[in-house]
VEXDREN-2710 file (C-alpha; in Angstrom, 1 decimal):
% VEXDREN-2710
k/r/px/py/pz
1/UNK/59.9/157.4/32.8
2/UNK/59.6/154.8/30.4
3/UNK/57.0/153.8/27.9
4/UNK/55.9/150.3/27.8
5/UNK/53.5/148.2/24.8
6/UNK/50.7/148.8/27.3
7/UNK/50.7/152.4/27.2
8/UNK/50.2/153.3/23.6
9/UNK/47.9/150.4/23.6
10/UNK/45.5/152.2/25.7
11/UNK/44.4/154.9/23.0
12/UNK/43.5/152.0/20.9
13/UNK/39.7/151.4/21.8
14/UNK/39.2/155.2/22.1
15/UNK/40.3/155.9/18.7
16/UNK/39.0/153.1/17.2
17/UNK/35.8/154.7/19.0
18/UNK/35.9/158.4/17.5
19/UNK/36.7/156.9/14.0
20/UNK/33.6/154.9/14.3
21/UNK/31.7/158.3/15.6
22/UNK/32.7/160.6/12.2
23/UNK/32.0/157.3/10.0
24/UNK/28.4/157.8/11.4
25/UNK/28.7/161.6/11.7
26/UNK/29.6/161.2/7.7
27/UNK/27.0/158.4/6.8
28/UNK/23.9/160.9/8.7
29/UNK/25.0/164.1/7.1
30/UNK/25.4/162.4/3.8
31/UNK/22.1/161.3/4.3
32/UNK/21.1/164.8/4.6
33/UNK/23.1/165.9/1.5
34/UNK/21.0/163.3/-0.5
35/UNK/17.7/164.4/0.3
36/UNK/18.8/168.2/0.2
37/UNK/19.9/167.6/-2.9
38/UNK/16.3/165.3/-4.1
39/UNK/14.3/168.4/-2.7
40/UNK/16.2/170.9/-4.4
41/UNK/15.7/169.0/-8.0
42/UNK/11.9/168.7/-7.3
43/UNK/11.6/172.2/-5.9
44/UNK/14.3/174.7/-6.1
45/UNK/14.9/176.9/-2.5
46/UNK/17.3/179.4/-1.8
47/UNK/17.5/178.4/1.6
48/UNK/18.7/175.0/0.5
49/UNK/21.1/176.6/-1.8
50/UNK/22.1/178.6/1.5
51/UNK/22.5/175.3/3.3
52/UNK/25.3/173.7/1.4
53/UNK/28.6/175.9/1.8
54/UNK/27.9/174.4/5.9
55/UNK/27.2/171.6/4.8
56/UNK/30.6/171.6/2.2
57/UNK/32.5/173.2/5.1
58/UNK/31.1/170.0/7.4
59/UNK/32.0/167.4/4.8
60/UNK/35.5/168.6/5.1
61/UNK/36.0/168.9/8.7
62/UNK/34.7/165.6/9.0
63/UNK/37.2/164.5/7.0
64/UNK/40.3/166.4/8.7
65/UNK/38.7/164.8/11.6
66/UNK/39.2/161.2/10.1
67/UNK/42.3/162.4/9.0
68/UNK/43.9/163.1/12.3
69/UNK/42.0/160.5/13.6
70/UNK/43.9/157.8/11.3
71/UNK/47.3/159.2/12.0
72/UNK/47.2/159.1/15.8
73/UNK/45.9/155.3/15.4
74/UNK/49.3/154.9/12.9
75/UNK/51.2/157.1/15.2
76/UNK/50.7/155.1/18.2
77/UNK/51.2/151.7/15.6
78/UNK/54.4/153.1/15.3
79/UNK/55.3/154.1/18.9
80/UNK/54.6/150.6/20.0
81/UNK/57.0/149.1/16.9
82/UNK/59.7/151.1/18.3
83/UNK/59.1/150.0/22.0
84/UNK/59.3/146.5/20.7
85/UNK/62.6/147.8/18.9
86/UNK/63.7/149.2/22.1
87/UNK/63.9/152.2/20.4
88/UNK/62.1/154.6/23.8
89/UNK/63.3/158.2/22.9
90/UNK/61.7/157.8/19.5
91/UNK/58.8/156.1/20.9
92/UNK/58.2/159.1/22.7
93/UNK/58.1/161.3/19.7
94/UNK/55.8/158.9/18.2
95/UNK/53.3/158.7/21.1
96/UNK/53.7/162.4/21.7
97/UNK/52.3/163.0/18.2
98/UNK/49.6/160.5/18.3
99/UNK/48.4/162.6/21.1
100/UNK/48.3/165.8/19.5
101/UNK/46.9/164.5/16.2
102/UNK/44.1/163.2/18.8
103/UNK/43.7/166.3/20.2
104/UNK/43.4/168.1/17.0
105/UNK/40.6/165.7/15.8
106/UNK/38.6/166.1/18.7
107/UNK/39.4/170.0/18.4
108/UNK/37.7/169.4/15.0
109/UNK/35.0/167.8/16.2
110/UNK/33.8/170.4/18.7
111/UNK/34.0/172.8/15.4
112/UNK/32.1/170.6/13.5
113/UNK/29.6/170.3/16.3
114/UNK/29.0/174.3/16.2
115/UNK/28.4/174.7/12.8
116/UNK/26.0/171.2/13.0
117/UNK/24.4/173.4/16.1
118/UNK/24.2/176.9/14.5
119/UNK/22.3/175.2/11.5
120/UNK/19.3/173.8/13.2
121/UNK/19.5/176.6/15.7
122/UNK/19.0/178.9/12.0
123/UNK/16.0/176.1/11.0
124/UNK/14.4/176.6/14.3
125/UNK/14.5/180.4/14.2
126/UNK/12.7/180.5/11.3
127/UNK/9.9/177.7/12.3
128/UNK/9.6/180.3/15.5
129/UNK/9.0/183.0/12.9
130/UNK/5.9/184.7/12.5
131/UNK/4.5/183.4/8.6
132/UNK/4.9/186.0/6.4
133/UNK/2.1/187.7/4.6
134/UNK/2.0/185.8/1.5
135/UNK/2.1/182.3/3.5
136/UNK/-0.6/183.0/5.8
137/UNK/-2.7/183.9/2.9
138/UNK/-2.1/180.5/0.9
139/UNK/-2.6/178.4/3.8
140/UNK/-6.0/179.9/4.9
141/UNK/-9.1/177.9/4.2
END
């Protein structure tokens, strides 16, 4: 089989379109960070202090996921500069990888997505909670 320019080209708009998707997944949960942050200067919460080793770990896996994300667009760069080259076997190699790094990004993403899920799920439990004793008490007329 042999690997022609078009090929390698084909992963171009779908990674250019999961870069684009953890640049806004950064931009909203830095958003988030920013007004965690301004509420816990006003009014300090342990919850919110709770909050920010996911949100750390998030911050992170976003970036891994740009990370891999980057190297399978240079990855596939490179395997179409060596089809050019008429260099196939190492084109191969080069394609191969972009594909994997690929897959590891979006293997990133789905674990960024659980811990995004797991948070709010944690938020709604305790909206669903019954108030406690002492809040019931403050907010009565």
């Amino acid at each position: 089989m042999t690997l022609n320019l078009t090929t390698p080209g084909l992963l171009f708009p779908a990674i250019s379109l999961l870069l684009l998707a953890y640049t806004n997944r950064f931009l909203g949960l830095a958003a988030t960070i920013r007004n965690l942050y301004n509420d816990y200067r006003r009014t300090p919460d342990p919850q919110i202090a709770q909050q920010i080793s996911s949100l750390r770990r998030r911050v992170q896996l976003i970036q891994q996921m740009q990370v891999a994300g980057v190297g399978s667009l240079f990855l596939c760069v490179l395997a179409m500069l060596k089809i050019y080259l008429g260099l196939q076997t190492l084109a191969y190699y080069s394609f191969g990888a972009s594909l994997a790094l690929m897959m590891l990004s979006l293997a990133l993403s789905l674990i960024e997505l659980k811990l995004s899920s797991d948070a709010l799920n944690i938020l709604l439990a305790d909206l669903e909670a019954p108030p406690r004793r002492g809040q019931a008490q403050k907010n009565a007329p």
